[in-house]
C-alpha positions, 0 to 999 in steps of 0.5 A: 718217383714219377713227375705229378700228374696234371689235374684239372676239376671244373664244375658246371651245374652239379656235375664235377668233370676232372682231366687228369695226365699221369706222368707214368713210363707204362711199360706193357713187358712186350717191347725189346730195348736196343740190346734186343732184351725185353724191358720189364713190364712197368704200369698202373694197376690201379687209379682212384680218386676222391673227393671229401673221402668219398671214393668217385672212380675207380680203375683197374688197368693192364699192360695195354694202357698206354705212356702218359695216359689221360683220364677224364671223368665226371660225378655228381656235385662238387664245388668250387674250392673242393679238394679231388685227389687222384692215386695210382698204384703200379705193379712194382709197388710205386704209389702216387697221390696228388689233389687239385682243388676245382674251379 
């Protein structure tokens, strides 16, 4: 399993802006180890989140994202206090899920 991912939510107004640095190795298949054999692709395919159970964005990525990727987005609403978790799913099946509340 894969180290948390570092999730910070502010809210200003009625807009909601969450950071979010997953911890993710994202190997694109393309690269050669110091054998000289290729490592095996290795990514997120998919990342989401949500706040209240309310889907607020949603990613499909590729091999071209890449190590530790940062993600910022914003949606409308939220409050102090709320919960937004953050999920990903990568394509050998490893999965993540990990909530911050906002400030």
């Amino acid at each position: 399993m894969s180290d948390p991912m570092r999730i910070r939510a502010q809210v200003q107004g009625d807009k909601t802006t969450v950071r979010v640095l997953v911890s993710h190795d994202m190997e694109s298949g393309q690269r050669r180890d110091a054998a000289g054999k290729i490592v095996p692709a290795w990514f997120i395919q998919d990342i989401s989140a949500t706040w209240n159970g309310k889907v607020v964005m949603h990613a499909q990525w590729g091999a071209a994202v890449s190590k530790n990727p940062f993600v910022q987005f914003s949606f409308k609403g939220g409050k102090a206090g709320d919960k937004v978790a953050v999920s990903w799913v990568d394509n050998r099946g490893d999965k993540r899920t990990d909530e911050a509340a906002i400030a």
